[in-house]
Steps between C-alpha positions, in 0.01 A plus 500: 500500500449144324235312595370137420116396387446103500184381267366180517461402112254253335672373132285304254657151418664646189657764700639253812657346236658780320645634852617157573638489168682842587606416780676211369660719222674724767539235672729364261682856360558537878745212467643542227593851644653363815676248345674760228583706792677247661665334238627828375643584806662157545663525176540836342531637895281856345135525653180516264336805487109505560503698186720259299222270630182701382659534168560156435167419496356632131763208336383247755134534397598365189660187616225470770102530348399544920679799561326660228149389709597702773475882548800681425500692773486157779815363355714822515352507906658164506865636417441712793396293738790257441718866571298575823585120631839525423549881664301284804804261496795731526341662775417225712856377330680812713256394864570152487673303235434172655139563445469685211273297308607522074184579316331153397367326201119506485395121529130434308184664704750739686442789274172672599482900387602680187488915520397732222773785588314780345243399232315213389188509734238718580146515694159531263179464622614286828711299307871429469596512142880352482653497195505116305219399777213649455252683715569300850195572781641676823339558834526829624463495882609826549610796255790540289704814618753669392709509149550147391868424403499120477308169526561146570317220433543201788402211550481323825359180611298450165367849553563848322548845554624856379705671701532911387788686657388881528625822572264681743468807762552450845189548663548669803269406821343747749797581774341343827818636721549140700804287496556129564707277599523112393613175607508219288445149660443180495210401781372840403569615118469847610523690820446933502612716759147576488396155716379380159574092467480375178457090470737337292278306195776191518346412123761215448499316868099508406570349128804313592306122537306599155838553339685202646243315376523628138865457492436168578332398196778688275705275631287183396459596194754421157717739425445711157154363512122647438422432835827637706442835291167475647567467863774752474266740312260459885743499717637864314152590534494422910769711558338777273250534723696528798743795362157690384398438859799679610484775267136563604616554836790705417340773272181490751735597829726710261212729344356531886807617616568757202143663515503544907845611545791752348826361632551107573805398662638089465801310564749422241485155500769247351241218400760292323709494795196450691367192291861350613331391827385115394213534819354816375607505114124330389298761748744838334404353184136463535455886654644630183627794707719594160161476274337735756771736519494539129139555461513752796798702326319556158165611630700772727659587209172592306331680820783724503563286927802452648661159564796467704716211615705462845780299662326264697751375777359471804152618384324274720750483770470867630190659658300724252383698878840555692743448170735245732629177391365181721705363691436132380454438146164413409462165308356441199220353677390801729234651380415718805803773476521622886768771597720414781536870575169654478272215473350563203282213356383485132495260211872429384394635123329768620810643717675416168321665301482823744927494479509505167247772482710704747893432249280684167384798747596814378498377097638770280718671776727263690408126431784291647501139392185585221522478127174613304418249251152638347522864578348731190 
């Protein structure tokens, strides 16, 4: 399986300035790509191969001294990635033509990574050496595994990092025999069948006056100025912070669940049909129920666990004790779910999450409504 390493990297001046210079450069061939690609089509009505594309580019280094600055390598990545955006198109062409979205121009400071695809980098003495950059210091906060296929160089917010994609083992966790269901929320941002309530962080309603406030001077401030770059460059930062918040949360809860238990059972949730809802659209956002779900997925994957999803009508409308429907819908503001047949009384997550426990028993023999999404 692939898997991602993120390095925080510390450039000397000479170096920022070469990336930023590189950046720039693919910046730039980016473009120039785009635009031949659509002007081609316009007129000739024949698509550009990527490979038309990466052989171009030994005759335009000698009309353009930059290109020959750059790493062979990062400009041939370039041809693909204009490919990959335009493969993106046509498929979300086919979903929804009105919002398809035709790959864009990159305006100045909106180009921030370049990839070397195979070689062009490689790790000496806890250093980064890129090639036409130097030897670039890199914090390792945790090891390197794995066969290392690629590595970008970002940079975000005025900071830097590597990013190595690697090919590594799934590392299969001790079998602990216990399954779980779980109910994603909003008052609660997790709810087990096992009674376990998880509190939902709500990092942007906490950050949201701190934000407001920065976007308030962005909009004081001239545009195309030192200063508006400036504010912008904070105000990026803010919101940083409150997606890393987020994450924390997400691998913390997902990594729990992974270790403690073999088979975990969620809804399939529709989030952009969800986020539709203009009084709860801010809230669905700020869980980051999709993040979670993501993060949850991947780690199953590598611990050899089982993830499944389940239809989840009427999850929290039925009794998880005597499996009968009430007979009055419960509102979104109930939190008490009480059967009007048995009188059973629990938390309206936990009876929830219990349901959807109950649609993924019997995984791997007759699972009705279940699709396993991170079985190995």
């Amino acid at each position: 399986m692939r898997k991602s390493y993120k390095y925080r990297l510390y450039p000397k001046k000479p170096q920022k300035e070469k990336i930023e210079q590189t950046l720039e450069t693919c910046r730039m061939l980016y473009n120039t790509f785009l635009a031949e690609r659509k002007e081609t089509y316009e007129q000739e009505k024949r698509k550009i191969t990527t490979f038309e594309q990466i052989n171009s580019l030994p005759n335009r280094k000698k009309t353009n001294p930059f290109l020959g600055q750059a790493f062979s390598q990062i400009l041939q990545d370039i041809a693909r990635r204009v490919h990959k955006n335009f493969q993106a198109f046509f498929q979300r062409l086919k979903k929804n033509p009105e919002k398809a979205g035709y790959p864009r121009f990159k305006g100045k400071f909106r180009y921030d990574s370049f990839t070397y695809p195979q070689h062009g980098f490689k790790l000496e003495q806890g250093q980064l050496k890129l090639s036409d950059i130097g030897f670039v210091n890199i914090k390792f906060h945790r090891e390197l595994v794995g066969t290392v296929k690629t590595c970008s160089v970002v940079v975000k917010n005025g900071k830097y990092y590597a990013c190595f994609s690697c090919e590594v083992e799934p590392k299969p966790l001790p079998k602990t025999s216990k399954k779980i269901g779980i109910d994603l929320g909003l008052t609660s941002f997790l709810a087990t069948s096992d009674k376990e309530l998880k509190e939902a962080p709500k990092t942007y309603r906490k950050s949201e006056k701190q934000l407001a406030k920065a976007q308030r001077k962005i909009s004081r401030r001239v545009k195309k100025s030192v200063r508006r770059r400036k504010a912008v460059r904070i105000l990026a930062i803010k919101h940083e912070k409150v997606a890393n918040q987020r994450k924390d949360l997400a691998h913390k809860l997902a990594k729990e669940l992974v270790e403690n238990y073999d088979l975990i059972v969620h809804e399939k949730l529709q989030v952009k049909n969800m986020v539709k809802n203009r009084y709860l659209a801010k809230s669905i956002n700020d869980a980051g129920w999709n993040l979670f779900l993501t993060i949850l997925t991947y780690k199953a994957e590598e611990a050899s666990k089982q993830i499944v999803e389940v239809d989840p009508r009427n999850t929290s409308q039925i009794c998880s004790a005597c499996d009968k429907q009430r007979e009055q819908k419960l509102k979104l503001g109930q939190r008490i779910f009480k059967c009007s047949h048995c009188d059973y009384k629990e938390n309206r997550d936990v009876n929830a999450a219990r349901n959807i426990l109950k649609r993924a028993e019997g995984f791997g023999t007759n699972l009705q409504g279940a699709v396993p999404i991170g079985a190995v």
